[in-house]
N, C-alpha and C positions, 0 to 999 in steps of 0.2 A: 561572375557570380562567386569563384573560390577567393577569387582576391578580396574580393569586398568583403565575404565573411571573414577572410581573418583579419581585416581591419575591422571589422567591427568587434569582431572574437580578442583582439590587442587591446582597440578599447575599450572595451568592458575590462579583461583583464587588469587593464593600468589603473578605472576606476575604484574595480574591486581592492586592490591594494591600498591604493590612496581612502578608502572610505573606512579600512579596516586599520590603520593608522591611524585616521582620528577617532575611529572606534573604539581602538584600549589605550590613546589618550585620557578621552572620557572616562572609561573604566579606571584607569590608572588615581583618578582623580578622587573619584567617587568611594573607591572602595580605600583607598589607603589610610582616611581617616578614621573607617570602622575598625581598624587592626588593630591590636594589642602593641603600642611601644615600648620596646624592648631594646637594653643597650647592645653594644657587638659581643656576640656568641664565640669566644675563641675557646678550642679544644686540642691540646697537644697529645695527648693520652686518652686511652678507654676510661681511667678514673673521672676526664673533667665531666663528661658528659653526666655525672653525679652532682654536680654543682648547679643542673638545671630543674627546674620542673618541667621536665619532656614526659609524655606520654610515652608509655614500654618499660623496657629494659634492655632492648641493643641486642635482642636473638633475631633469629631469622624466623619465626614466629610471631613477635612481638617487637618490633622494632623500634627505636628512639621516633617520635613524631617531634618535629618542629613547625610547627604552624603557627599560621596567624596572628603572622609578627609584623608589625614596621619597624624596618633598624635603620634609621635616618642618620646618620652619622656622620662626621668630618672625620672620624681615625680611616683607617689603610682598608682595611676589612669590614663589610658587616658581618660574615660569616666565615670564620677560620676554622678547617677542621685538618688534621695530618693524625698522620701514624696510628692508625686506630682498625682493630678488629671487626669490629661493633654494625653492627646493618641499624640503618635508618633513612627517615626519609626528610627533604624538605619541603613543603608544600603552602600556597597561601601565604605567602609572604609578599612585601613590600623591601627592597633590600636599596638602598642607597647612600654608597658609601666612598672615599675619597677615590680610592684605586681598583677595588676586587668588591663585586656584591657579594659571591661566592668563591672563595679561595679552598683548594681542596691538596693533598699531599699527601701520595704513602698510603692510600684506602684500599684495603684491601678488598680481596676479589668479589666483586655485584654486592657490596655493600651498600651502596649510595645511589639514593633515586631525588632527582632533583624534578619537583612537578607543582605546574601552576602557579610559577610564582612571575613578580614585574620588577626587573630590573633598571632604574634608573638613574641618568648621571655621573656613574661610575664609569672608570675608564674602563676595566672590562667587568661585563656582567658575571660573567661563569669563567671560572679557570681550573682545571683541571690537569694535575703533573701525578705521574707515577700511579696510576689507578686505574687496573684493566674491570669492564664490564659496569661502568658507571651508566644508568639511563639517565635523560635527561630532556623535557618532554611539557609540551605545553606552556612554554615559558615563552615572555616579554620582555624582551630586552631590547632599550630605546634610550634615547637623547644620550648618548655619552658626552663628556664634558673635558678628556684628554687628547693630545696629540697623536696618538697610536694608538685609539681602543677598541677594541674588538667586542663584539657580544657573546661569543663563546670560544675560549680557545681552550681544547687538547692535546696537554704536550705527552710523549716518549708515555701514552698511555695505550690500551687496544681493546677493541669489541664491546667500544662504545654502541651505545643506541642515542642517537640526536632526533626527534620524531615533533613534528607539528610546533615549531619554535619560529618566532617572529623578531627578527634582529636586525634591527634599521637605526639612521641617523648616525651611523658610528664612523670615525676615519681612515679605518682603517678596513677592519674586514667584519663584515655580517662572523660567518664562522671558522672557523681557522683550527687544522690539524697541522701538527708538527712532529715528526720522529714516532708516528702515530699507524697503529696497522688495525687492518681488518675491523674495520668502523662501519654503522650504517646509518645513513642520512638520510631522513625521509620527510619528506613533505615538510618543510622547512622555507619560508619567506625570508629573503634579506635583498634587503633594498636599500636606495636612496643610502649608501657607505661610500665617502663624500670627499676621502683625504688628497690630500694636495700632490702628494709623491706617493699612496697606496689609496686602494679604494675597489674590495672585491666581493661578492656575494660571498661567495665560497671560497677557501685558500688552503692547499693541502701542499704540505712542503716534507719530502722526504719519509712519505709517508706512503704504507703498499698496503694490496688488496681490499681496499675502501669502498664502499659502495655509495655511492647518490644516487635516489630516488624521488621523483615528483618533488623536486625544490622549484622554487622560483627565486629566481636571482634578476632582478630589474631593477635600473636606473643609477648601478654602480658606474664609480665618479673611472675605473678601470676597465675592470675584469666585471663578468657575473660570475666565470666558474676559474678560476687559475689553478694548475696541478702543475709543480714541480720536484724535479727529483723525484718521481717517487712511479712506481711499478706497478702493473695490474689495478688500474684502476675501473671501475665499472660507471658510465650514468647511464642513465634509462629515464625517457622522460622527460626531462629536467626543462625548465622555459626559463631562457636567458632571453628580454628584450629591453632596446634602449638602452644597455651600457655602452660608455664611450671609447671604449677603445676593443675587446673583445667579449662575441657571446661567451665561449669557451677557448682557452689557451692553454696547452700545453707543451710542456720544455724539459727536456732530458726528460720521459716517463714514459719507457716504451713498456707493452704490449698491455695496452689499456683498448676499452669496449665504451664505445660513445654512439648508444642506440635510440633511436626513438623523440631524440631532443627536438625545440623548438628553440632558434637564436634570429630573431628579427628583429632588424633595423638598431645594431648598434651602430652608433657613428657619434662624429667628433666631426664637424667638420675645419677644425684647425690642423688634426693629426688625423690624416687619409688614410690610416692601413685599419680599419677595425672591423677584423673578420669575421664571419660567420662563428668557424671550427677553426682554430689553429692553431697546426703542429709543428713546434720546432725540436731537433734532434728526438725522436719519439719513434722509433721504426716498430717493426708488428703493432701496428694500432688498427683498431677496425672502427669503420663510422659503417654503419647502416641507417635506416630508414629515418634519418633526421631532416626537420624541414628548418630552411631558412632562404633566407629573403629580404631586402632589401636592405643591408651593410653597407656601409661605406668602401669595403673595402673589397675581397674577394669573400664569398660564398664559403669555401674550403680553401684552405691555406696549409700546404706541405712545405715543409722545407727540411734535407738533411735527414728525410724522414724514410728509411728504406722500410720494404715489405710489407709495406700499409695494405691494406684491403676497405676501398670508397666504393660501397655499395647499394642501390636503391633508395639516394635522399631524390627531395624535390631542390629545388634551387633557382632562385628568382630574383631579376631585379637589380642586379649590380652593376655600378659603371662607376668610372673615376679614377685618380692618376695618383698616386703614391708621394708624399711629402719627399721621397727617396729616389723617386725619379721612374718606379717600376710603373709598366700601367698594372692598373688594378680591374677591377670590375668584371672577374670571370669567375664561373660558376663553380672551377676548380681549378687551383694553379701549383704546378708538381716540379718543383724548382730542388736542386740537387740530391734528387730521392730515386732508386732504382728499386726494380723488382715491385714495383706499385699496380693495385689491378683499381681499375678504372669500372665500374659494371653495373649494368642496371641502372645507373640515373636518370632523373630528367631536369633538367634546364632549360628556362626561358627569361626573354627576356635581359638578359646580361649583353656586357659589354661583348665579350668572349664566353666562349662554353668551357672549354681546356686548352690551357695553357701548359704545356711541357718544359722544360730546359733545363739541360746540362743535365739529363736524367738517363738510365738506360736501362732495358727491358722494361717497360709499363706499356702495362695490358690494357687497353681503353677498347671496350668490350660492351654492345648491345645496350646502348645509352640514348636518349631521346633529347638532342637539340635541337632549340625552337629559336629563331629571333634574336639572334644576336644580333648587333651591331656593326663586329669587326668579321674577324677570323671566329669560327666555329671550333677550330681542333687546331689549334700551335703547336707542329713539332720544332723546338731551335735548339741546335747545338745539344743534339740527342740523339740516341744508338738503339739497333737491336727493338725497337717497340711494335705491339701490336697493334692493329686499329682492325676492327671488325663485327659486324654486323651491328654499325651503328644507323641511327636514322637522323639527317641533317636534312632540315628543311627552312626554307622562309630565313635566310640569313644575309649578312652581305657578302660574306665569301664562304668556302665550304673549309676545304681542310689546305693547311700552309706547311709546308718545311723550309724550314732556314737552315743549311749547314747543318745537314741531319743526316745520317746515313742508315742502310745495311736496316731500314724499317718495312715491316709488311702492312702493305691497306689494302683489304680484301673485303666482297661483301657490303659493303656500306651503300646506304640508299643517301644520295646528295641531290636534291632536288632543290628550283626556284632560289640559288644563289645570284645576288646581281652581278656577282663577278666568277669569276671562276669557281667550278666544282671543287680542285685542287691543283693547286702551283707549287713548285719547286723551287725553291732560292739557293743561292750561295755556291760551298761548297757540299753537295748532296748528291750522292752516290750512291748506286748498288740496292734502291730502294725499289719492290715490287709493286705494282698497283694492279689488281687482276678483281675479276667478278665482282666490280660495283656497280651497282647502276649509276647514271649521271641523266638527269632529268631537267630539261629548261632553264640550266645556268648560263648567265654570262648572256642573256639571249641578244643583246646587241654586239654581241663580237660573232668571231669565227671558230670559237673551239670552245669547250668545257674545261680544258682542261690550260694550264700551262708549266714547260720543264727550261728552264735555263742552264740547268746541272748535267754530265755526261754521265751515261752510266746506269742507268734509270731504265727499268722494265714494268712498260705498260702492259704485258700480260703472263700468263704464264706458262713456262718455257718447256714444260711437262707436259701439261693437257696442250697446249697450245691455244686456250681462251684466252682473253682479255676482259673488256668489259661493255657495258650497254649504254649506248649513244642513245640521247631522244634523238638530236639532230644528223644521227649518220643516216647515209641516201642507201643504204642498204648494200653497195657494194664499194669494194678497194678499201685501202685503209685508211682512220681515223690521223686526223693531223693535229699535232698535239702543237700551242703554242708556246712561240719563245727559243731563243738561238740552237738549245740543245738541239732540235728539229726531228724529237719525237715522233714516235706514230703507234697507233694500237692497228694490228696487221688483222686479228682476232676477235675482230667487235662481234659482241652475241646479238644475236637478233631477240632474245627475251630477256624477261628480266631474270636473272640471275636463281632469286628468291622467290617461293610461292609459300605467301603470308595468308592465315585463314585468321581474320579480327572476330572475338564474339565480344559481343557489348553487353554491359551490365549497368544500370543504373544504381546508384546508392543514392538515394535523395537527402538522408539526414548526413553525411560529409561531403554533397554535392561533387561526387567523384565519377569518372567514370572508369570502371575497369574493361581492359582489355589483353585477350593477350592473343599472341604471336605463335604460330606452329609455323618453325621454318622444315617442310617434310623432308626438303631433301637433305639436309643436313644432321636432323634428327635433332634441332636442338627447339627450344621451347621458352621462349621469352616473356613474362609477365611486364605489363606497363600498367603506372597509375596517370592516368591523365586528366587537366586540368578540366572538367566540362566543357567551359568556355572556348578552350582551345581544341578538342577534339574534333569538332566539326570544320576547322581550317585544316585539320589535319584528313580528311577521307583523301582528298586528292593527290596525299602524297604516292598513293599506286591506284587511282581510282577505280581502274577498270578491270582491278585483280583482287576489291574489296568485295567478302562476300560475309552478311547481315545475317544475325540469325536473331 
């Protein structure tokens, strides 16, 4: 039922975009011939603006109006304005012009409000250099006609306001900040930005403490959202679906906030990596409660990325193999990143849930995977990690180590894997497994579990527990498969965890909430889960599920 509404909630979305494109084509049409023609407005000084009949006089009371113009032109500019004092606004215009609708330079501070106007044809609609506290709001900017045009760019300006702007058809990027700080972007469409070697809703280059807000960035020919170089960045929001290579990418731009987003179904399928979220060299970054869903590529994409914090998205739907040879297709893949905390997600549905490697210390922590494909939880050629009080159900295997050492998995519920609960590969060492349940995996073999690695302690060597067999006969010890010739000497006769689920219906986001009181441990786990899938879910501890 969840999945279905957000395909339908997509398509409406994508129609809604598409019907509002030809909407202020129409408009574009209709009203630009009632506008006053007017040649191109250049201003290099406070004095030109004396050479017009503008409404005002350029106070902050009364300021220059420019309206109700069409500046249809072949020069470079329909609107040049630099070095000026002077407040005014632009508004109601039609502006199409060879290179720049609005060219701006040297504007001093919240002088200049650019509102309501439709930019066409020009290679960029709005440009803005050297002018901190410029708004800019309610504009159309559509069909550009050059190789690199963008519909709004912001250079080495700050504490812009970009609010309710519609910038599609372009090659290059919908909006674009450069050298540009403490900006906020709101609710802003850019789509269908189409270029051959660029092509991004959004593009922020070396640009800090930004904020995006409620944008939609769909159907770019790249990116929807691309941030590089650039520092504290904030989205909240934002719906990146259908671009072809990333919902959201970021590179060198560490300790950035990526909350609340929607990134479905970018993909390419000539170029396989088109992720959900992805971070390259980006460390303290935090994703929380973002949904996304069927990518091409992986769900969340770390890489080089230390001290991240991936908390509470949903994540659906991914499979498939890397042009590069990596597989892809897991809910979260943490590839040479350390100190990374893993918490609170849920996954289904994917190739893989989490994928680790060549990472150390990450904390994969009280995370709900459903249906994978492969492996559930990949640790390879990685140290020092956590795994605990996760819940692994209905998958083909539970959790893997390749050549991983010196990790703890403790607590975790592994239930209805076709193959093993959790196996050991390689060279793998010195690795704990103690207080997890292991429930009906593997049920056509002879153990839950398997170790080929020496070295490996199936319980813990303190309390002297291990962990909870469905299929132990109640005495002697657990025989772990695979040459190492394992054994858990400590099987508990219960399960570990005494979970109290209360159910909540929400019928207008068809959700169901539930949470988790683990009493003996004192900790307290919230889950949002899929309706549809909650009821495959009661029997992951059925008989220790109690209804309220």
């Amino acid at each position: 039922m969840k999945k279905n509404n957000k395909i339908i909630l997509s398509i409406t979305l994508g129609l809604v975009i598409v019907l509002s494109t030809f909407v202020t084509l129409y408009v574009i049409l209709k009203t630009k011939d009632r506008l006053i023609a007017h040649e191109p407005i250049i201003i290099w000084r406070d004095e030109d603006f004396r050479d017009f009949d503008f409404l005002g006089d350029g106070s902050v009371n009364n300021p220059y109006i420019i309206q109700n113009y069409n500046i249809t032109t072949d020069s470079k500019y329909s609107i040049f304005i630099r070095n000026t004092l002077k407040y005014f606004i632009i508004q109601n215009c039609y502006l199409n012009a060879k290179e720049y609708g609005i060219y701006f330079d040297d504007i001093a501070d919240g002088r200049a409000i650019i509102n309501d106007n439709v930019f066409s044809k020009s290679e960029i609609g709005i440009y803005v250099s050297n002018s901190d506290y410029v708004v800019i709001s309610n504009n159309t900017c559509i069909n550009n006609k050059g190789p690199t045009g963008s519909g709004i760019v912001i250079s080495d300006s700050s504490y812009c306001n970009i609010t309710n702007n519609l910038c599609t058809n372009y090659e290059f990027y919908g909006i674009k900040l450069e050298e540009t700080n403490s900006c906020y972007l709101y609710n802003n469409t850019c789509t269908d930005n189409t270029g051959i070697i660029r092509g991004a809703g959004i593009y922020l280059f070396q640009s800090d403490n930004n904020k995006l807000v409620n944008n939609t960035c769909s159907s770019n020919k790249w990116f929807g959202i691309q941030i590089s170089v650039s520092s504290y960045s904030t989205l909240v929001n934002n719906t990146c679906i259908e671009n072809e290579r990333r919902g959201i990418l970021l590179t060198s731009s560490p300790y950035s906030t990526i909350t609340n987003n929607t990134c479905l179904r970018n993909r390419n399928w000539f170029v396989l990596e088109s992720h959900g979220i992805d971070l390259y060299n980006s460390p303290f970054c935090n994703l929380t409660g973002n949904t996304i869903g069927s990518n091409i590529g992986n769900g969340i994409f770390l890489e080089s990325s230390d001290n991240c914090i991936i908390t509470n998205n949903i994540i659906y739907n991914h499979a498939g193999y890397s042009d590069s040879g990596y597989i892809l297709g897991h809910a979260i893949y943490c590839l040479y990143s350390s100190d990374v905390s893993i918490l609170f997600n849920q996954g289904f549905n994917n190739y893989g849930s989490c994928w680790v490697e060549s990472s150390q210390r990450v904390n994969i922590s009280s995370n709900l995977w459903l249906q994978s494909e492969n492996y559930t939880i990949e640790i390879y050629d990685s140290s020092n990690c956590s795994l605990q009080y996760n819940t692994i159900d209905t998958n083909k295997e539970g959790i893997h180590l390749t050549d991983s050492v010196s990790n703890h998995i403790t607590n975790n519920l592994i239930q209805n894997a076709e193959f093993y609960g959790l196996s050991i590969f390689g060279n793998s060492s010195n690795n704990l497994i103690h207080h997890n349940s292991f429930i009906d995996n593997n049920l056509g073999g002879t153990s839950q579990g398997y170790d080929e690695s020496l070295g490996n302690l199936w319980y813990d060597n303190m309390t002297k527990e291990g962990n909870f067999w469905s299929d132990w006969i109640g005495s002697g010890n657990y025989s772990i498969d695979g040459p190492a010739n394992s054994e858990d000497p400590y099987c508990l006769i219960e399960y570990p965890l005494d979970i109290l689920f209360s159910i909540r219906l929400e019928y207008e986001s068809y959700l169901t909430r539930s949470t988790g009181y683990c009493a003996k441990n004192h900790l307290s786990i919230e889950y949002y889960y899929v309706m549809l899938l909650f009821f495959n879910l009661t029997q992951i501890i059925s008989h220790e599920i109690k209804r309220e």
